[in-house]
Residue frames as qw, qx, qy, qz and C-alpha x, y, z in Angstrom:
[[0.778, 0.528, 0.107, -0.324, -84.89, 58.06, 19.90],
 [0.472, -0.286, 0.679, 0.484, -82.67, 55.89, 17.63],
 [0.073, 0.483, -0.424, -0.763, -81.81, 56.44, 14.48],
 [0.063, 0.306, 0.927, 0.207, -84.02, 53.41, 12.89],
 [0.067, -0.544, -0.527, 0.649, -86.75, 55.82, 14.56],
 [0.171, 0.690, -0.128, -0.692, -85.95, 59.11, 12.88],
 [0.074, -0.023, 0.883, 0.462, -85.74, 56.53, 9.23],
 [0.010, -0.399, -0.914, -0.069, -89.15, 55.60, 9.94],
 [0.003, 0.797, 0.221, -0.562, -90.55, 59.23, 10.85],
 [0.230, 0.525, -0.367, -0.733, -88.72, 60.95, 7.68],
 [0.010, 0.115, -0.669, -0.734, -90.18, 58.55, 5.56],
 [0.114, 0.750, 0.600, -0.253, -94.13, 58.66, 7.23],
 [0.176, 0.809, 0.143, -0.542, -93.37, 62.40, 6.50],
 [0.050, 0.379, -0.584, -0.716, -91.95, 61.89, 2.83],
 [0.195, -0.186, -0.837, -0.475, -94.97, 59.55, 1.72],
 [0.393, -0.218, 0.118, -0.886, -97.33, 60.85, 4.17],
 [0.894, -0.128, -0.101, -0.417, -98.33, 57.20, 5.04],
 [0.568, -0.452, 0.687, 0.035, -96.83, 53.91, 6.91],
 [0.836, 0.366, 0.409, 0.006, -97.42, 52.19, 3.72],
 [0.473, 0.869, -0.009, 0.144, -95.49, 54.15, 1.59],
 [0.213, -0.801, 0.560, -0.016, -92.99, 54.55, 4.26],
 [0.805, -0.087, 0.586, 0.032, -92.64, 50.57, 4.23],
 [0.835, 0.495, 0.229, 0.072, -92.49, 50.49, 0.83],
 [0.028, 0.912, -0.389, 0.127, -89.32, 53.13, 0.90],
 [0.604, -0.515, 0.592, -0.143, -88.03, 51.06, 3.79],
 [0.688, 0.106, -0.681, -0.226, -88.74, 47.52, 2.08],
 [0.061, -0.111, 0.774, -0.621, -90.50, 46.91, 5.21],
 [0.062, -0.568, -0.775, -0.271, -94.03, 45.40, 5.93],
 [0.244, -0.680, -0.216, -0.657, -96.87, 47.76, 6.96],
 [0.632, -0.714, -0.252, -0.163, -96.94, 46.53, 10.31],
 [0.658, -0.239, -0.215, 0.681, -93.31, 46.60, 10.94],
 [0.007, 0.408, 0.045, 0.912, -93.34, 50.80, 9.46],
 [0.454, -0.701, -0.253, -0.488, -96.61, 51.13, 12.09],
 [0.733, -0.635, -0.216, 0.110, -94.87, 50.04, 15.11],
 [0.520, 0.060, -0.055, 0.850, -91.62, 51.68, 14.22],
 [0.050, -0.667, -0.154, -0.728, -93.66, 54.94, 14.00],
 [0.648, -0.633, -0.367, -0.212, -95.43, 54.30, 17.15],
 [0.804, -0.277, -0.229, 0.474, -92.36, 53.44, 18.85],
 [0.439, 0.292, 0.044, 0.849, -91.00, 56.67, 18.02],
 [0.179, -0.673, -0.259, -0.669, -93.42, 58.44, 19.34],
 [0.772, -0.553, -0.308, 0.059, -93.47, 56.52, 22.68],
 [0.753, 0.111, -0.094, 0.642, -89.70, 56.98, 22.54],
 [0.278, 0.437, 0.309, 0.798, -90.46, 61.06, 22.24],
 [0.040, -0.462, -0.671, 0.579, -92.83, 61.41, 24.73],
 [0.385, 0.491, 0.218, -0.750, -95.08, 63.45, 22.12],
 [0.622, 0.696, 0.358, -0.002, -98.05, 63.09, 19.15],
 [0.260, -0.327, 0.541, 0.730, -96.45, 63.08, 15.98],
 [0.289, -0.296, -0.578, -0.703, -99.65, 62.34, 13.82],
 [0.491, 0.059, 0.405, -0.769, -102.89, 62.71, 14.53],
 [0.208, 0.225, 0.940, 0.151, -105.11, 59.27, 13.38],
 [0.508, 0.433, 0.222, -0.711, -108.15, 60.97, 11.27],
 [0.781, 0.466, 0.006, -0.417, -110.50, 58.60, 9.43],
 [0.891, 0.244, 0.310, 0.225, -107.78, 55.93, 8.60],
 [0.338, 0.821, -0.234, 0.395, -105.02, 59.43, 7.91],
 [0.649, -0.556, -0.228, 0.465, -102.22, 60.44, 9.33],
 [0.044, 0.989, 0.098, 0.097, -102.54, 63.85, 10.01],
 [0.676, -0.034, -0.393, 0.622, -98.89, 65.61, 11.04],
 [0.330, -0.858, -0.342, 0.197, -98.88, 67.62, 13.71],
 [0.152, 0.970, -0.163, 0.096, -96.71, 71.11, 14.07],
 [0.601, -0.596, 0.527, 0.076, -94.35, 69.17, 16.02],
 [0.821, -0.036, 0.509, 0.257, -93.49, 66.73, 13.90],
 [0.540, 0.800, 0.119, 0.233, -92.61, 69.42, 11.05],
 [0.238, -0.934, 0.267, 0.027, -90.33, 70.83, 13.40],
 [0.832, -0.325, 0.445, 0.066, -88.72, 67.75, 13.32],
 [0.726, 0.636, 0.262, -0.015, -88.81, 67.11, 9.79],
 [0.271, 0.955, -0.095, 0.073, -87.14, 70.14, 9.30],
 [0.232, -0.667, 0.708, 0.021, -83.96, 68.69, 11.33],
 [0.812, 0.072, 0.569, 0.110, -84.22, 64.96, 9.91],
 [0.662, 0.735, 0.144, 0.018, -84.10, 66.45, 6.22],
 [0.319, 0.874, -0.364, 0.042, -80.91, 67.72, 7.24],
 [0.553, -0.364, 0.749, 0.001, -79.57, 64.86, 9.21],
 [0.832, 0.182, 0.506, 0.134, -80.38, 62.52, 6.14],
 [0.568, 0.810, 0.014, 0.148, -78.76, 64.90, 3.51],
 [0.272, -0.794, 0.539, -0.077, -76.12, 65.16, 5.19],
 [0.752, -0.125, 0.644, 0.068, -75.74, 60.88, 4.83],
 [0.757, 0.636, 0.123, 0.083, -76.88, 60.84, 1.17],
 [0.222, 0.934, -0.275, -0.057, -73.49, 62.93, 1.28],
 [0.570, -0.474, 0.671, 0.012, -71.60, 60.73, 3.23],
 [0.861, 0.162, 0.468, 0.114, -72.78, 57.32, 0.80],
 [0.587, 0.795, -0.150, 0.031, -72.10, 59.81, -2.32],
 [0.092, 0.868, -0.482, 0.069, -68.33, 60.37, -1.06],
 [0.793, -0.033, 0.596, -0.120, -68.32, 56.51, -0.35],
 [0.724, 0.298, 0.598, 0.169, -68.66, 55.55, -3.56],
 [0.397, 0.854, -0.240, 0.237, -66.47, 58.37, -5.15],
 [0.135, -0.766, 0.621, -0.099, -63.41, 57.14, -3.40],
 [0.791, -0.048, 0.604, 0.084, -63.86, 53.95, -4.50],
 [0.474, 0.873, 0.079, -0.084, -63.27, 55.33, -8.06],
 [0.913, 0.098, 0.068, 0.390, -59.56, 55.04, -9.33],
 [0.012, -0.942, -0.018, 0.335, -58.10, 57.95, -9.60],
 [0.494, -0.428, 0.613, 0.444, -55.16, 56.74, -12.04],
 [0.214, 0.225, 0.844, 0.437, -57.34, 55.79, -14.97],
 [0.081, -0.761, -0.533, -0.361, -60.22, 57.99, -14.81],
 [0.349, -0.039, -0.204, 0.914, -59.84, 61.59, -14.23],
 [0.004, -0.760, -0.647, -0.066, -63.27, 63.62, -13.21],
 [0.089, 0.142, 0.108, 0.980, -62.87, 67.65, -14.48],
 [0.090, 0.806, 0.570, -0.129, -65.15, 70.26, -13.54],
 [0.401, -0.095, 0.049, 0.910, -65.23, 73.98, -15.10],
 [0.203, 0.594, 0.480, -0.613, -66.78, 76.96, -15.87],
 [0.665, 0.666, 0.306, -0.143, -69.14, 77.65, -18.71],
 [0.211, 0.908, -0.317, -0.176, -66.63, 80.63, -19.89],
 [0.072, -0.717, 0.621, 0.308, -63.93, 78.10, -20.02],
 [0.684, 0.108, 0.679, -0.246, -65.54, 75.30, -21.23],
 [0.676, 0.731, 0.080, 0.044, -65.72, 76.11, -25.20],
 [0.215, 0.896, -0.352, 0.165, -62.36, 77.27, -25.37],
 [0.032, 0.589, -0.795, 0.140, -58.86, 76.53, -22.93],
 [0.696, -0.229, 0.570, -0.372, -60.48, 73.15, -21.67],
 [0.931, 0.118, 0.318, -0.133, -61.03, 71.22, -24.49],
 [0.385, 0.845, -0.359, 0.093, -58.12, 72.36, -26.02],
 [0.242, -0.571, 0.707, -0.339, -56.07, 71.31, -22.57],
 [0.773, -0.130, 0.451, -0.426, -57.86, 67.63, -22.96],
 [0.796, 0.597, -0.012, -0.099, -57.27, 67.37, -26.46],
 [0.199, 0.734, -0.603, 0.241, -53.53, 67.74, -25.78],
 [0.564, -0.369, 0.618, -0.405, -53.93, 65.59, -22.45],
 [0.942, 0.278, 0.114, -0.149, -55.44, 62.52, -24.59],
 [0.662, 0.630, -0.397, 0.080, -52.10, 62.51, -26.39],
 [0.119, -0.597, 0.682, -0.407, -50.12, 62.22, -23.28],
 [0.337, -0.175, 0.744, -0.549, -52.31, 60.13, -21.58],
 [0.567, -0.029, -0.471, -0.675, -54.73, 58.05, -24.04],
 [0.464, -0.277, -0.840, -0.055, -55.63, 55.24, -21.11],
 [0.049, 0.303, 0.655, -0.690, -57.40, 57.87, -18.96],
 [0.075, -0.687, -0.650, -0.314, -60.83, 58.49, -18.99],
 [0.034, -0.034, -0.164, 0.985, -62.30, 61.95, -18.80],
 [0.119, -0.602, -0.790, -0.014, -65.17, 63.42, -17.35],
 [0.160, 0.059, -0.024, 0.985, -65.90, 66.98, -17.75],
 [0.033, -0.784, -0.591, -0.186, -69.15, 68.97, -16.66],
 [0.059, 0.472, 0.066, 0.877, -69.54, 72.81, -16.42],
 [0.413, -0.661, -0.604, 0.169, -70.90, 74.38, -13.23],
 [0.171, -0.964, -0.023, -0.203, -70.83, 77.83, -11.20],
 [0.158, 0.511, -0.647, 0.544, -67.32, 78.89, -8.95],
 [0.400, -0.380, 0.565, -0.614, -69.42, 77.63, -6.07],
 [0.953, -0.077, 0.047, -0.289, -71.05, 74.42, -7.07],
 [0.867, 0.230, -0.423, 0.128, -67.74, 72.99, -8.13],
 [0.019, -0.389, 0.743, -0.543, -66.19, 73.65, -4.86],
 [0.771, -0.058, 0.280, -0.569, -69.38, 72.22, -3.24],
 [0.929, 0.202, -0.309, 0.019, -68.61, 68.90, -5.85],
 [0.244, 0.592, -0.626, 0.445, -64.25, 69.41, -5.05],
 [0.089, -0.552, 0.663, -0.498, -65.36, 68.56, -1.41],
 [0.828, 0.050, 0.351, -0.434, -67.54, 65.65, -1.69],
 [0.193, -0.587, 0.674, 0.404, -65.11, 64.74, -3.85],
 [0.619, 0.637, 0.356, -0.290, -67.46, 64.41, -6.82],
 [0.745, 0.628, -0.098, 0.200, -64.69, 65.69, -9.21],
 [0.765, -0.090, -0.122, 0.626, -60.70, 65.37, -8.87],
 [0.254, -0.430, -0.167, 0.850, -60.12, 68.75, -9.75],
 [0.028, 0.727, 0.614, -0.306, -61.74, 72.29, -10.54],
 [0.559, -0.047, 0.214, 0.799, -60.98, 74.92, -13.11],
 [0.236, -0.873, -0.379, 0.196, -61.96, 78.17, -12.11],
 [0.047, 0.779, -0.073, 0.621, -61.36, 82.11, -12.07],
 [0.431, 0.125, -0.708, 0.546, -59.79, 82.47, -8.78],
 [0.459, -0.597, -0.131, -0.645, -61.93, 83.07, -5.80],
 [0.359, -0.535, 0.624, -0.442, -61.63, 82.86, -1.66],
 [0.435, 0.079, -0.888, 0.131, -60.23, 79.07, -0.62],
 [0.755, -0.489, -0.002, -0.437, -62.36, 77.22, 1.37],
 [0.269, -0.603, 0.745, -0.091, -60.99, 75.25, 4.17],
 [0.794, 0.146, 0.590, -0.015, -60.26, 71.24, 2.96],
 [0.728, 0.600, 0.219, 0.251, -59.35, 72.64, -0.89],
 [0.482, -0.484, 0.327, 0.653, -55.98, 73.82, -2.26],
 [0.464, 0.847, -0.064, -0.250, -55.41, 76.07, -5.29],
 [0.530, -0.142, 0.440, 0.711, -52.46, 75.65, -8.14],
 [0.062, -0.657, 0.147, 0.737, -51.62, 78.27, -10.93],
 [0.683, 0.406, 0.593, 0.132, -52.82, 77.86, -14.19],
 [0.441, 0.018, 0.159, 0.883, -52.40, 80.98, -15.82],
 [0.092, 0.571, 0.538, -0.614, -54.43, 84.20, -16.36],
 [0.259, 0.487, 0.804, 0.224, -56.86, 85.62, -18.84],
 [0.096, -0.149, -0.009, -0.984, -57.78, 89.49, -20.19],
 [0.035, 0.567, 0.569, -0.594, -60.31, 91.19, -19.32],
 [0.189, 0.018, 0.559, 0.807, -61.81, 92.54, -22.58],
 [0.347, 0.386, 0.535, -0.666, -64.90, 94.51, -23.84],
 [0.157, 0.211, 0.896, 0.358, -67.37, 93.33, -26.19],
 [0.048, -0.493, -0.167, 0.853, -69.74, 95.44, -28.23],
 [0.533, 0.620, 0.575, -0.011, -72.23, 95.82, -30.84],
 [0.447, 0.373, 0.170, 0.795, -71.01, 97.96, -34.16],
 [0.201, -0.889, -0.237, -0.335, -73.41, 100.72, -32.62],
 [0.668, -0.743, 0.002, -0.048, -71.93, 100.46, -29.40],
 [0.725, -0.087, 0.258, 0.633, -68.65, 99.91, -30.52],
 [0.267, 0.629, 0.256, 0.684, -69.10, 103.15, -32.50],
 [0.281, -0.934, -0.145, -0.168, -69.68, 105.31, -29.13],
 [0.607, -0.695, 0.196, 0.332, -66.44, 104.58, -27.71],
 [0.639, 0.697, -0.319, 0.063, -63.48, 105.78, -30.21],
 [0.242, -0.690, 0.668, -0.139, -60.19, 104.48, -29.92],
 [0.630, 0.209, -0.728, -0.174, -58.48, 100.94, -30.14],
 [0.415, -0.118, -0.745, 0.508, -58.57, 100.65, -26.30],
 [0.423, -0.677, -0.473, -0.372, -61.54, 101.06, -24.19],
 [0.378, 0.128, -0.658, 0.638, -60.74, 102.93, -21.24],
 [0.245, -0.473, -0.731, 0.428, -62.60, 102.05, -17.68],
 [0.025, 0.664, 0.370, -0.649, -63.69, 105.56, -16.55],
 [0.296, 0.192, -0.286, -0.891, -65.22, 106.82, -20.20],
 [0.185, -0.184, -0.884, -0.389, -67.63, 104.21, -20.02],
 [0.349, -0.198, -0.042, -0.915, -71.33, 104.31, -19.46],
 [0.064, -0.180, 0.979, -0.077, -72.92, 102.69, -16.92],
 [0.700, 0.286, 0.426, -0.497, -76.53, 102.85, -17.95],
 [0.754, 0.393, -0.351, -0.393, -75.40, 100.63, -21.20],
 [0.008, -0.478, 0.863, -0.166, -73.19, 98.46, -18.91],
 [0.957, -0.049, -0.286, 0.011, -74.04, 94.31, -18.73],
 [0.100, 0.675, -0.697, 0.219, -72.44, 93.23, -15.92],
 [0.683, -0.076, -0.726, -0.026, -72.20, 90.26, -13.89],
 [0.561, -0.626, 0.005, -0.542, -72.63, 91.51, -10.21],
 [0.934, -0.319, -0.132, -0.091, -72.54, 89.82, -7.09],
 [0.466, -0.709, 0.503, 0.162, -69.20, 88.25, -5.29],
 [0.854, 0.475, 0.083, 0.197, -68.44, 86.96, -9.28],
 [0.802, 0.038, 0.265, 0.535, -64.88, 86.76, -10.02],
 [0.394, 0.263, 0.276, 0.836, -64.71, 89.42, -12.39],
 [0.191, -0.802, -0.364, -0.433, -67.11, 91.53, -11.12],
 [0.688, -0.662, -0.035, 0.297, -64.69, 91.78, -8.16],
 [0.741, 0.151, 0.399, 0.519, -62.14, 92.65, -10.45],
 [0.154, 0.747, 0.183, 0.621, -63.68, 95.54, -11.61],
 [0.150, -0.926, -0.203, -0.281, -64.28, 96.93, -8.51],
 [0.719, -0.536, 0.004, 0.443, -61.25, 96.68, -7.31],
 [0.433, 0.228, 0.367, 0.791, -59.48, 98.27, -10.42],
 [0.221, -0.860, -0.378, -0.261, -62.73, 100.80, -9.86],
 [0.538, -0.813, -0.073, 0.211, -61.23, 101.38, -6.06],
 [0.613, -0.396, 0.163, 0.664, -57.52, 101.78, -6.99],
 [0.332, 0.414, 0.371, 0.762, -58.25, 104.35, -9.64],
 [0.112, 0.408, 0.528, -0.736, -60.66, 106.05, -7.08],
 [0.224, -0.115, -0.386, -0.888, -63.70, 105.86, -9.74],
 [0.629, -0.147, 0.404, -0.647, -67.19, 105.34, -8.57],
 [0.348, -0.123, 0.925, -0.093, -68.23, 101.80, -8.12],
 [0.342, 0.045, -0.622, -0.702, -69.93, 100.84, -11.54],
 [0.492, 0.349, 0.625, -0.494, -73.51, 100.08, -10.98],
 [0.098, -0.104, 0.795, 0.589, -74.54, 97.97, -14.42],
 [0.568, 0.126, -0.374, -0.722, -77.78, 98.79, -16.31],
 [0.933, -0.125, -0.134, -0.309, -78.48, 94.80, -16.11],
 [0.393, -0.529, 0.742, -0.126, -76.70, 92.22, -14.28],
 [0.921, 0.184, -0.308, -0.151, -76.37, 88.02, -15.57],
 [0.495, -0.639, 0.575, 0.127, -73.83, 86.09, -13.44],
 [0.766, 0.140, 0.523, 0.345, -73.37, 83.93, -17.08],
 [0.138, -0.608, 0.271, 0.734, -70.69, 85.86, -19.27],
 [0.227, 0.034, 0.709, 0.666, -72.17, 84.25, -22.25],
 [0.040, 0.745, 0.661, -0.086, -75.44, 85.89, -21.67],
 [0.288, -0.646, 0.009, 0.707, -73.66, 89.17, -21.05],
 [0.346, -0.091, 0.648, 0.672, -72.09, 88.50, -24.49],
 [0.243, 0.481, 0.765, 0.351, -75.19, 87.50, -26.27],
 [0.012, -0.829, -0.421, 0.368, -76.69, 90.70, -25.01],
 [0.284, -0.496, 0.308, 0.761, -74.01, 92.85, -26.13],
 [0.162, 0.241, 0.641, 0.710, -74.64, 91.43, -30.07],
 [0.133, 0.671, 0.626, 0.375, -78.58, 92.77, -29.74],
 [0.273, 0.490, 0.038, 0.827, -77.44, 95.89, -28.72],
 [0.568, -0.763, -0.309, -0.012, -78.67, 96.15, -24.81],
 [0.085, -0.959, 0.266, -0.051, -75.67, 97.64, -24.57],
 [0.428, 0.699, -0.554, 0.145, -72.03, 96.48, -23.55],
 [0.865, -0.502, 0.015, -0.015, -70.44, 93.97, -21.58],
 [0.097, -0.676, 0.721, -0.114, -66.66, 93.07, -19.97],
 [0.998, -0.064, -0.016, 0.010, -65.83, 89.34, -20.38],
 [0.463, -0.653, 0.533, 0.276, -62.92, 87.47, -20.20],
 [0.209, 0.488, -0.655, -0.538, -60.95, 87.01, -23.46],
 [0.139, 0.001, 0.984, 0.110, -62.06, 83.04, -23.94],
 [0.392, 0.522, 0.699, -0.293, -65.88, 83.82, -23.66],
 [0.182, 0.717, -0.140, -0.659, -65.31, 86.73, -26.14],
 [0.291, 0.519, -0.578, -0.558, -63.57, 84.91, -28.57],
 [0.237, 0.043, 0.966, -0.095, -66.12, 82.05, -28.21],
 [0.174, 0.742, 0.581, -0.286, -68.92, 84.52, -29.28],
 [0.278, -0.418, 0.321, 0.803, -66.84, 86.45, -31.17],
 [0.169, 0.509, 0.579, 0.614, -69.15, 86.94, -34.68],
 [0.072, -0.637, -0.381, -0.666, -70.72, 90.25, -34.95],
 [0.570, -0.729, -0.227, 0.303, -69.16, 91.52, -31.93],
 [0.409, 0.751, -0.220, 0.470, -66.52, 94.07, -31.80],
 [0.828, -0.402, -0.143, 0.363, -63.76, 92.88, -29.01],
 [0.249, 0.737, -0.389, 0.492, -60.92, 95.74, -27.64],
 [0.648, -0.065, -0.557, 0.515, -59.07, 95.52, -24.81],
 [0.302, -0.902, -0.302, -0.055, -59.25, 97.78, -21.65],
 [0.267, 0.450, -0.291, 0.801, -57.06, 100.68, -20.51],
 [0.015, -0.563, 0.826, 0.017, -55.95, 99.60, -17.87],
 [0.659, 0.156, -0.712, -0.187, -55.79, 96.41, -18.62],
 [0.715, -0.286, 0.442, -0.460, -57.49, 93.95, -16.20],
 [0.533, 0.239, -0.803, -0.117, -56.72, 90.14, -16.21],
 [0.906, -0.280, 0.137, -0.287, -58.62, 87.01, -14.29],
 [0.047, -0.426, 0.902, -0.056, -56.47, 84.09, -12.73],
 [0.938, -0.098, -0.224, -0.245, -57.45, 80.69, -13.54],
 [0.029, -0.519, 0.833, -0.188, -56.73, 78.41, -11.41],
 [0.700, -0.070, -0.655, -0.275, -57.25, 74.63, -10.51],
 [0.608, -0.391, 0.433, -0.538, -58.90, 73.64, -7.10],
 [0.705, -0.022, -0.698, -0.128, -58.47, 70.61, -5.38],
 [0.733, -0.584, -0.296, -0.184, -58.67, 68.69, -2.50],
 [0.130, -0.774, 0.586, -0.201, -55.91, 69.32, 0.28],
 [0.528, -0.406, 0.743, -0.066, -56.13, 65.50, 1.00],
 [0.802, 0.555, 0.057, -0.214, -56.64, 64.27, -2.34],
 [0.612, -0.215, 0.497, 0.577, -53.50, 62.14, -3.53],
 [0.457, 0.831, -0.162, -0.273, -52.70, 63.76, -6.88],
 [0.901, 0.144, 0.377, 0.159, -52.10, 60.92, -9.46],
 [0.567, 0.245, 0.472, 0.629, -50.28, 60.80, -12.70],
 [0.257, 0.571, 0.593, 0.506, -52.95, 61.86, -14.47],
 [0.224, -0.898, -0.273, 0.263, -53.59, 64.95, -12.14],
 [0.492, -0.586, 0.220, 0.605, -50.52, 66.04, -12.27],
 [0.358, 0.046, 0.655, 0.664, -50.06, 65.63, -16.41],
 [0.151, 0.821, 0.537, 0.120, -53.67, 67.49, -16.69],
 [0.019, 0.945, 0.042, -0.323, -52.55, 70.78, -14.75],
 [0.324, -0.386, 0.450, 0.737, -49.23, 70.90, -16.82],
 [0.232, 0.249, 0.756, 0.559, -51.06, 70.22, -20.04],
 [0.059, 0.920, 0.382, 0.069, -53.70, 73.35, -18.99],
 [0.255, -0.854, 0.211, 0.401, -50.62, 75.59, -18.22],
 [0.369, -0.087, 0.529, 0.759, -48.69, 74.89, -21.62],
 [0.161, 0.748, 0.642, -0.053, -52.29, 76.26, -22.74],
 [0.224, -0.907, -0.173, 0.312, -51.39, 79.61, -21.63],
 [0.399, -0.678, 0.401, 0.469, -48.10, 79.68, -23.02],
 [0.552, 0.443, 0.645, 0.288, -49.18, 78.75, -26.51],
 [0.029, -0.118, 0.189, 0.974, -48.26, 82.21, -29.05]]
């Protein structure tokens, strides 16, 4: 079967008709019917069934489907990364981060960056640790600024600097725990908001958990978004661990302490291992690391 073929099949089975496919295609009707046909010949088996002027699909030809969908997403990826590498990379500089840093060290680190750099353009959207690797390698955005978390192969990490770990806390709830520092093993975990999962900081804890030898904290409710955590915290579902930026983004009618011991998240900035790293790359991560180093 050639690959014109499997075109003409995935779009019978995305419009469910040779007409429709044609019209996808910008093909007539009769050229989409004999492409189809051909395919089938081509296959040696029934892909529709002809009922009443339909075309029915048979089980087979879902099977199929089911591999074409990924053979053409797979292209769509290809054209995308096409036309992102035609894209300058000197003059226009494409930022992804996460929510938590997104109100806080980012625009701060841009605002500074403009000054340095006022003929690049910036482009900044906000995404999970995994989608922006998932962008990083399609090479959707230059680079990625991110709690640290396991390198995939094709991206490269640099050092940005690193962020408490801090707990956040209605007055109520802030009233159970005494003390200016909150410390790990007096807390409770049936008021605990955490964030679960293979999250960043939820790793964190449990590692700080394991080297103290306390029992792995099992949280009352889970949210993998720390500003949800937060928000929770204010209506008094109980308590939550963030990292210092989301805290003191949400910071009204919260009560913020630090932990005992003290836990800290690395940010850092993903990129591509074969990604040239322009100017403007280069003048971004310095200008997020003087961030850090700000009293």
């Amino acid at each position: 079967m050639r690959l014109r073929h499997l075109e003409i099949f995935h779009a019978v089975m995305r419009t469910g008709s040779t007409s429709g496919a044609a019209d996808l295609l910008n093909l007539s009707q009769s050229a989409a019917s004999k492409a189809l046909v051909q395919a089938e010949h081509a296959l040696g088996i029934t892909l529709f069934q002809r009922v009443r002027g339909r075309l029915v699909r048979t089980r087979e030809a879902e099977q199929i489907f089911a591999q074409t969908s990924l053979l053409f997403a797979q292209a769509e990826n290809v054209q995308r990364l096409v036309r992102n590498l035609k894209r300058d990379p000197e003059d226009h500089l494409r930022v992804g981060c996460l929510p938590s840093l997104g109100l806080g060290l980012i625009p701060c680190a841009m605002a500074a960056f403009r000054e340095r750099c006022p003929g690049v353009s910036l482009e900044l959207s906000a995404g999970n640790g995994d989608e922006l690797l998932e962008r990083l390698l399609v090479h959707e955005l230059d680079v990625a600024v991110s709690f640290d978390m396991p390198l995939r192969q094709g991206l490269a990490r640099l050092p940005v600097g690193d962020v408490p770990v801090v707990h956040v806390a209605s007055e109520a709830d802030a009233g159970a725990v005494a003390g200016d520092c909150v410390h790990l093993a007096a807390l409770d975990p049936q008021r605990w908001i955490g964030s679960g999962g293979n999250d960043p900081l939820a790793q964190c804890i449990r590692d700080t958990c394991d080297r103290l030898h306390l029992p792995e904290p099992s949280p009352m409710i889970e949210t993998r978004t720390y500003y949800i955590a937060a928000a929770l915290a204010r209506q008094g579902v109980g308590f939550a661990l963030v990292d210092a930026f989301t805290a003191q983004a949400i910071a009204h009618d919260l009560h913020i302490r630090p932990l005992e011991p003290a836990m800290v998240l690395d940010v850092v900035a993903f990129h591509g291992v074969s990604a040239v790293r322009s100017v403007a790359f280069d003048t971004f991560i310095a200008t997020l690391q003087t961030q850090f180093q700000r009293p």
